[in-house]
C-alpha positions in Angstrom: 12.7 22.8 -12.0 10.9 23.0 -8.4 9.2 19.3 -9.0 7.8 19.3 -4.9 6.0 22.9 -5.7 4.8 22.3 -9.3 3.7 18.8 -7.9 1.8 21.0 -5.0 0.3 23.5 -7.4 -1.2 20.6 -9.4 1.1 22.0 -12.5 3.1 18.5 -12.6 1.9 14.8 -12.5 3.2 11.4 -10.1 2.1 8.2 -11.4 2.3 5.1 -9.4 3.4 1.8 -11.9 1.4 -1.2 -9.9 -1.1 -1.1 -7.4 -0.8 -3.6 -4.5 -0.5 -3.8 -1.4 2.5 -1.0 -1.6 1.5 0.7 -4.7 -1.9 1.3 -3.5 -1.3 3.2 -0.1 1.4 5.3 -1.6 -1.0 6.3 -4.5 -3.8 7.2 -1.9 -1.5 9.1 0.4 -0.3 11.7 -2.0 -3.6 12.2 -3.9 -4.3 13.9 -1.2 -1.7 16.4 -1.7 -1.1 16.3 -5.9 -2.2 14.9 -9.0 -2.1 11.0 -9.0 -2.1 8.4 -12.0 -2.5 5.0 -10.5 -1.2 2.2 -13.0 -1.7 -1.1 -12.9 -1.5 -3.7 -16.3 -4.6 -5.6 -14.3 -7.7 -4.5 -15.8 -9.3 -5.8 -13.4 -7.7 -4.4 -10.9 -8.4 -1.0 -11.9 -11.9 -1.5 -12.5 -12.5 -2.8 -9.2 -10.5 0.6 -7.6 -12.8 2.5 -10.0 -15.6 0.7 -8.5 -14.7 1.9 -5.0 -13.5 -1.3 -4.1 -10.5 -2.2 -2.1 -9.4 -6.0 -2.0 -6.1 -5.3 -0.5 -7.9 -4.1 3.0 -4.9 -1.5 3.3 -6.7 1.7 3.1 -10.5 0.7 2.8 -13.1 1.1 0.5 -14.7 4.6 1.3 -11.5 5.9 0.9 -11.0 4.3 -2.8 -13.9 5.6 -3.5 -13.5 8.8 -2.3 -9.5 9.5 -3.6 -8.6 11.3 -6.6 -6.4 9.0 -8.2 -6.6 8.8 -11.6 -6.7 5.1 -11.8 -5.9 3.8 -15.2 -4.4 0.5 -17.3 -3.4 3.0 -20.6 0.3 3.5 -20.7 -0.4 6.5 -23.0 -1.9 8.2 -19.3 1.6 8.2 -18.4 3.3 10.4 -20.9 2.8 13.8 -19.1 3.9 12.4 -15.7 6.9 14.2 -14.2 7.4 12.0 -11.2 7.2 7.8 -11.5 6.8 5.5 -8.5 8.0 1.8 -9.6 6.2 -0.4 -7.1 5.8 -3.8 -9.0 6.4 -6.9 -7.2 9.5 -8.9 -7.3 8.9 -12.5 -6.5 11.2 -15.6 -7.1 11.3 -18.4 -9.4 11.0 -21.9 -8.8 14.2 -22.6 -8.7 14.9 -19.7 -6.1 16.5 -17.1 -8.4 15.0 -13.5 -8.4 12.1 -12.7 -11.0 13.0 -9.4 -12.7 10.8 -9.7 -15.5 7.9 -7.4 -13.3 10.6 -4.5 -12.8 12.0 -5.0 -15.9 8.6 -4.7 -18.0 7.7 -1.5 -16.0 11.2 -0.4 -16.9 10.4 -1.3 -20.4 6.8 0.7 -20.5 7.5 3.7 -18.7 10.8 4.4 -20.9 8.3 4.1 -24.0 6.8 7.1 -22.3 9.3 8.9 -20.6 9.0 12.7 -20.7 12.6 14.8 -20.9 13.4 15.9 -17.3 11.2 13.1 -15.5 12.2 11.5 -12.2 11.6 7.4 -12.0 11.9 6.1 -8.7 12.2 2.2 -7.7 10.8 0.8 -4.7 10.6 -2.9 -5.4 12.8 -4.6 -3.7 16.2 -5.7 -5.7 19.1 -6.9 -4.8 22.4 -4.2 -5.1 22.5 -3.0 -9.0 19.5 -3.9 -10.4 19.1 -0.4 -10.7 21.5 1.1 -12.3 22.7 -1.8 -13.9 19.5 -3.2 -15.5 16.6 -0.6 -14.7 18.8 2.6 -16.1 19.5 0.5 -19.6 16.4 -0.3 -20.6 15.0 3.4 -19.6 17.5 4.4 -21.9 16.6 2.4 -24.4 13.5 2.8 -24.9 13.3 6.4 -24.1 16.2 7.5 -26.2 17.1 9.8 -23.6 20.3 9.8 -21.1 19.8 9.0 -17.6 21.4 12.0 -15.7 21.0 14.6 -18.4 17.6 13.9 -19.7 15.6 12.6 -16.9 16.9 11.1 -13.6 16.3 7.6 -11.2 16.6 6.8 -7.4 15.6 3.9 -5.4 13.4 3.7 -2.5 12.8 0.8 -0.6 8.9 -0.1 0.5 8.9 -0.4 3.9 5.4 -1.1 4.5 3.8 -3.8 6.5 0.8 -5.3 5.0 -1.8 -5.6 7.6 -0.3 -3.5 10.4 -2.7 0.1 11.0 -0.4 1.5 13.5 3.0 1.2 11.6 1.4 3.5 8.9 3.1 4.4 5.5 3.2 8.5 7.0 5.0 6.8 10.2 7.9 5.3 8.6 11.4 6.5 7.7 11.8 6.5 3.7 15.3 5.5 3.0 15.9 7.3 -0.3 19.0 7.2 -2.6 19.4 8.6 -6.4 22.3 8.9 -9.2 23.2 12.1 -8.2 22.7 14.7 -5.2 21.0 17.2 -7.0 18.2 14.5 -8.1 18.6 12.9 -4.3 17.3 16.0 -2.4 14.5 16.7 -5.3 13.3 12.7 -4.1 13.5 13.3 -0.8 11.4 16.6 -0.9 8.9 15.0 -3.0 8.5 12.0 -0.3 8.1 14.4 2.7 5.1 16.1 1.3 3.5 12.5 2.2 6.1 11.2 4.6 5.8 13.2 8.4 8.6 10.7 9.8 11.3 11.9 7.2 13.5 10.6 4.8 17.3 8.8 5.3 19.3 9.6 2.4 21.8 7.1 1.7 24.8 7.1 0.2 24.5 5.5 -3.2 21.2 3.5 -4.8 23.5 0.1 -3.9 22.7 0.8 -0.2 20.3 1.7 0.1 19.3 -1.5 -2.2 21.3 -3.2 0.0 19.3 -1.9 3.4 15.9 -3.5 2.2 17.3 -7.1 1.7 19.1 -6.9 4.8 16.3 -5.6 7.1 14.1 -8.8 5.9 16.9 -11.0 6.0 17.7 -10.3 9.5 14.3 -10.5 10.4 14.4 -14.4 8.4 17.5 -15.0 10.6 15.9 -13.9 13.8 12.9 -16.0 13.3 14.9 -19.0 12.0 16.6 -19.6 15.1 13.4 -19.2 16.9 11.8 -22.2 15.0 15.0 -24.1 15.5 14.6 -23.9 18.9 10.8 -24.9 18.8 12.2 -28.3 17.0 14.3 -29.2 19.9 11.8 -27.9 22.6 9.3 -30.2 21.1 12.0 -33.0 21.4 12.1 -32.1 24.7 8.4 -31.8 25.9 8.6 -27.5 26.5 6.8 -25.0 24.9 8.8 -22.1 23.3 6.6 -19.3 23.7 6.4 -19.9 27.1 10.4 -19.6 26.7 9.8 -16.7 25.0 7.8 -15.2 27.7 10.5 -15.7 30.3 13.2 -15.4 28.0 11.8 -11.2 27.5 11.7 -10.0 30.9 15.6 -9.1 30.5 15.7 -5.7 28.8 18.0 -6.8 25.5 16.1 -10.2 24.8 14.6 -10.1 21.3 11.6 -11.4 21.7 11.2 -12.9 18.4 8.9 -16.3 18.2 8.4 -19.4 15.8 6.1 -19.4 13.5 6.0 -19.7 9.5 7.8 -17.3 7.0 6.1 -16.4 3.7 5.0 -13.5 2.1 6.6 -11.0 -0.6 9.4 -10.0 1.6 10.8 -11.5 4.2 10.4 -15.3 2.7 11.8 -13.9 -0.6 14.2 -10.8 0.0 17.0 -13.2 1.5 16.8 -15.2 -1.7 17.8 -11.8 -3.9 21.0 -11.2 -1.1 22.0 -14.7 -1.3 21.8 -14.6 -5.7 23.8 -11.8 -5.9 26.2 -12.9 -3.0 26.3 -16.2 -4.9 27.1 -14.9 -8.0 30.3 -13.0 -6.5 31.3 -15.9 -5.8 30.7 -15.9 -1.9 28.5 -18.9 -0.4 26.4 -17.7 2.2 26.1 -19.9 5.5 23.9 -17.7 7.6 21.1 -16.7 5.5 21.1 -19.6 4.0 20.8 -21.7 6.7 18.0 -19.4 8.1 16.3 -19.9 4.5 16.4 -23.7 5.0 15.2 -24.0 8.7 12.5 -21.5 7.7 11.2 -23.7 4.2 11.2 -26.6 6.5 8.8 -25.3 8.6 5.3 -26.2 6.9 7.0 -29.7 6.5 7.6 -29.7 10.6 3.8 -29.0 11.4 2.6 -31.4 9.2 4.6 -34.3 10.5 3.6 -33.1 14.1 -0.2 -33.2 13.2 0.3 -36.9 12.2 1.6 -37.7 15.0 -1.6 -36.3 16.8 -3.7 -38.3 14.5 -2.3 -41.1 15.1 -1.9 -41.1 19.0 -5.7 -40.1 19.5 -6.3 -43.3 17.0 -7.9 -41.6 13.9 -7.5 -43.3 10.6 -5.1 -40.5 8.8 -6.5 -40.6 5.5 -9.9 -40.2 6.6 -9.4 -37.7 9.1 -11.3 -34.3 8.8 -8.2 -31.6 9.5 -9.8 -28.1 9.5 -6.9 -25.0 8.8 -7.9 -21.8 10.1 -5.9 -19.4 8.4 -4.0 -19.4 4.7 -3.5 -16.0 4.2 0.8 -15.3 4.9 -0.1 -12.9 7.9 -2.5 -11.8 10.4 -5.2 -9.3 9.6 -4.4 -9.4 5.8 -6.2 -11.0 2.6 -2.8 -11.8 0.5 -1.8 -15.2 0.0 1.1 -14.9 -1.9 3.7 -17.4 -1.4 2.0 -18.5 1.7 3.9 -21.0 3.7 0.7 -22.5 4.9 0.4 -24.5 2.2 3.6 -26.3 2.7 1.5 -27.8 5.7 -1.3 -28.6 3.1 1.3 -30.3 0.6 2.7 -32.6 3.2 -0.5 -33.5 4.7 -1.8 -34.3 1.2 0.8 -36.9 1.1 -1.0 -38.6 3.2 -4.1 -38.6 1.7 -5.6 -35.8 3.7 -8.1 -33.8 2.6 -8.0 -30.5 3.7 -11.0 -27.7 4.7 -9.7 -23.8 5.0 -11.4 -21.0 6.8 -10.1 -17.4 6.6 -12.6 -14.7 6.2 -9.6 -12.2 5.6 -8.0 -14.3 2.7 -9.0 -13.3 -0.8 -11.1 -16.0 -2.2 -10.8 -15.4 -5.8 -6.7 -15.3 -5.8 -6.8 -18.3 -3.0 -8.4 -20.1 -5.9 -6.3 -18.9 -8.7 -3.1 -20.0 -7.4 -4.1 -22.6 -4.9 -6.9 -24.1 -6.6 -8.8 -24.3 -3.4 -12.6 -23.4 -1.9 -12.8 -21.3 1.3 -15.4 -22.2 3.2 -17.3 -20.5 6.0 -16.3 -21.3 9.6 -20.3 -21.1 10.1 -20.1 -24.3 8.0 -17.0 -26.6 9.7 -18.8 -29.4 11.5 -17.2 -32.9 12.6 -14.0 -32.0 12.5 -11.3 -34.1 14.3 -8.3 -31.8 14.1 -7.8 -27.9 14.2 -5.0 -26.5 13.0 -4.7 -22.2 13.8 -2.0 -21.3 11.4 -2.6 -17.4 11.2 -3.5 -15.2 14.2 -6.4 -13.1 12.4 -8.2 -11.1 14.8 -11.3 -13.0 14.6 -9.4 -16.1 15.5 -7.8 -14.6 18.6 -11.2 -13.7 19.9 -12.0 -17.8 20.4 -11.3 -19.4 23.4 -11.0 -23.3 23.5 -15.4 -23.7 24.5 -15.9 -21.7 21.4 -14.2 -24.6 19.2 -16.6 -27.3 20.5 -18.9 -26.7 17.6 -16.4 -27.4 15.2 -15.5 -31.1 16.4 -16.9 -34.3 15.4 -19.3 -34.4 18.7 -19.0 -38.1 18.9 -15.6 -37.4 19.6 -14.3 -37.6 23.6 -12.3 -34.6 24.1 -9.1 -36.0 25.1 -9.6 -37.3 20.8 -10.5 -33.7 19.5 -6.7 -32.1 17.8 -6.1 -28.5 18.4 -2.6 -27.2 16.8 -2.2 -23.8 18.0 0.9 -22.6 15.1 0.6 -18.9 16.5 0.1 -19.7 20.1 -3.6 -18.0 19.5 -4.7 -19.7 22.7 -3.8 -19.1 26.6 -1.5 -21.9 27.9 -3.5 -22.3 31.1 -6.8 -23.2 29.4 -4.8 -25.3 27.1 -2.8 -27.4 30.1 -6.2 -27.4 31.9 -8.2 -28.3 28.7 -8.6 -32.0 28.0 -8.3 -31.8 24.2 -5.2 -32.8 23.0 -3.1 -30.0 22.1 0.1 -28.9 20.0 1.1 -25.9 19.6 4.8 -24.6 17.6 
């Protein structure tokens, strides 16, 4: 069975099994081509994609409103789907250990409606076996039928970057692996109707598993080392991204720079490595280590802003600290696992109050998990320290006379805080600026 041309003649079905920030795109990008079921257990969710509505920001509302995906939270929609797309989140738990239960209740609901010679694809992010060794079982199960005779898996890795409009879904190699080779090119084929930049096929669903935790754990690693350094160039009165500037005219520099880690991948993706690693009995050193410098982070900034309060005299209880930015990166509404509130938690220790502004962040989840108002930046008045944690667009467009507004006016300048995290601000108007200044 030709699954790519039935799938172009609109004879066969692809669902997409949760619709996020990943799910979402990939749903939108082959509607275009074929016959779409985007699932998603949030009903409202799906009512607000039926509405036309896009919270995620990644492909806009017009075209939500405008795509033929069948959006839908009945799992009865997907038992004539030929093709599945798993692309549920796979976050950590308190204690650090990976989450399955997401992958493992999609697993659980799409064998309840598995069709005989249907393809299920993973592209959550795993660490080497889940797949096969706890995805496979329970399709089995439920289904009845016999992965490799009666319907057949691969794994994908998501490989997209929230926020970023250049480095498009269409524009990025799609690793793709599957349980046999037969069902590996059928994947692949199916991909490239969407995918212009091609597909890698790897050599078994554990690497390419593998690939996925190691890309954002190499990125962790990279990053780490770059806030270590920023800990000892505060020590010693230089600022790192001026290093960094210097450090990148040579041609093989990696220009990486400090900053905090959250999000759904990289400040969670080393944590699945380092389980599994764990559990075969190998301690990790590296990633671990980069995992620790990178946690401490939110702890660092907040012991640094202190520090500012108290050498410009403010009583630290009763300062006004203003955070512009909670979202975990630039130019996107998702605050998942958010580092920026590691700041928030430290400062609280002190008896700080916090005020957030972000006009990208998603207000209603913000409050959900965070249990916190947004305000308006129209609104923040008196302020006596501002901290830039995330370098939205709108935020890069300030320059330091634009902030005046938000200060306590009473204040003499060389008393008004600004903590540039991202380095949003040009160091010459900073070193020329008479506010006192910190920046990571």
């Amino acid at each position: 069975m030709d699954i790519k041309n039935l799938l172009l003649q609109k004879k066969a079905k692809l669902a997409v099994i949760g619709l996020g920030y990943v799910g979402l795109p990939i749903a939108v990008e082959f509607a275009k081509k074929i016959n779409v079921v985007g699932f998603d257990t949030n009903k409202d969710k799906i009512n607000t994609y039926k509405k036309g509505y896009d919270p995620t920001k990644e492909v806009g509302d017009h075209v939500v409103k405008n795509t033929t995906v069948d959006f839908t939270y009945n799992e009865e929609d997907l038992k004539n789907v030929d093709f599945h797309i798993v692309s549920v989140p796979t976050p950590i738990n308190s204690d650090k250990t990976p989450d399955l239960y997401p992958v493992e209740s999609a697993s659980r609901m799409i064998g309840r409606n598995l069709k005989k010679d249907a393809y299920v694809v993973y592209e959550s992010t795993v660490y080497p076996g889940v797949t096969e060794d706890v995805c496979i079982p329970i399709l089995e199960k439920e289904s009845g039928l016999v992965c490799g005779k009666d319907f057949k898996v691969g794994y994908s890795p998501e490989r997209i970057n929230p926020g970023d409009k250049v480095n498009t879904l269409d524009k990025i190699v799609k690793i793709v692996s599957a349980v046999d080779t037969d069902s590996l090119n059928v994947i692949a084929d199916v991909y490239e109707i969407v995918i212009t930049a091609g597909t890698h096929k790897a050599n078994s669903i554990k690497v390419a598993e593998a690939a996925k935790v190691v890309e954002n754990s190499q990125r962790d690693i990279n990053i780490a080392f770059m806030n270590e350094l920023a800990k000892v160039f505060d020590m010693m009165n230089i600022d790192t991204n001026d290093v960094v500037t210097a450090m990148k005219t040579k041609w093989n520099s990696l220009p990486f720079t400090p900053g905090l880690v959250g999000g759904h991948c990289i400040g969670v993706d080393p944590y699945y490595f380092l389980y599994q690693a764990e559990k075969l009995g190998y301690h990790s050193q590296i990633i671990q280590a980069g995992r620790k410098i990178n946690d401490s982070m939110g702890s660092f900034i907040a012991q640094a802003i202190i520090k500012k309060l108290i050498e410009t005299d403010k009583i630290v209880r009763k300062a006004k600290v203003v955070i512009f930015g909670v979202t975990f990166k630039e130019n996107c509404p998702d605050t998942r696992n958010s580092k920026v509130f590691d700041i928030v938690a430290a400062l609280k220790e002190y008896g700080i109050e916090v005020t957030f502004v972000d006009e990208q962040a998603d207000k209603k989840e913000a409050k959900e998990f965070y249990n916190i108002e947004i305000s308006n930046i129209s609104d923040v008045t008196d302020a006596d320290c501002l901290v830039f944690t995330v370098a939205h667009d709108e935020f890069k467009s300030l320059n330091i006379n634009d902030l005046d507004k938000y200060y306590n006016n009473k204040l003499p300048l060389k008393e008004r805080i600004l903590v540039d995290v991202k380095g949003i601000f040009d160091t010459k108007d900073l070193y020329n600026s008479e506010l006192t200044y910190w920046r990571l």
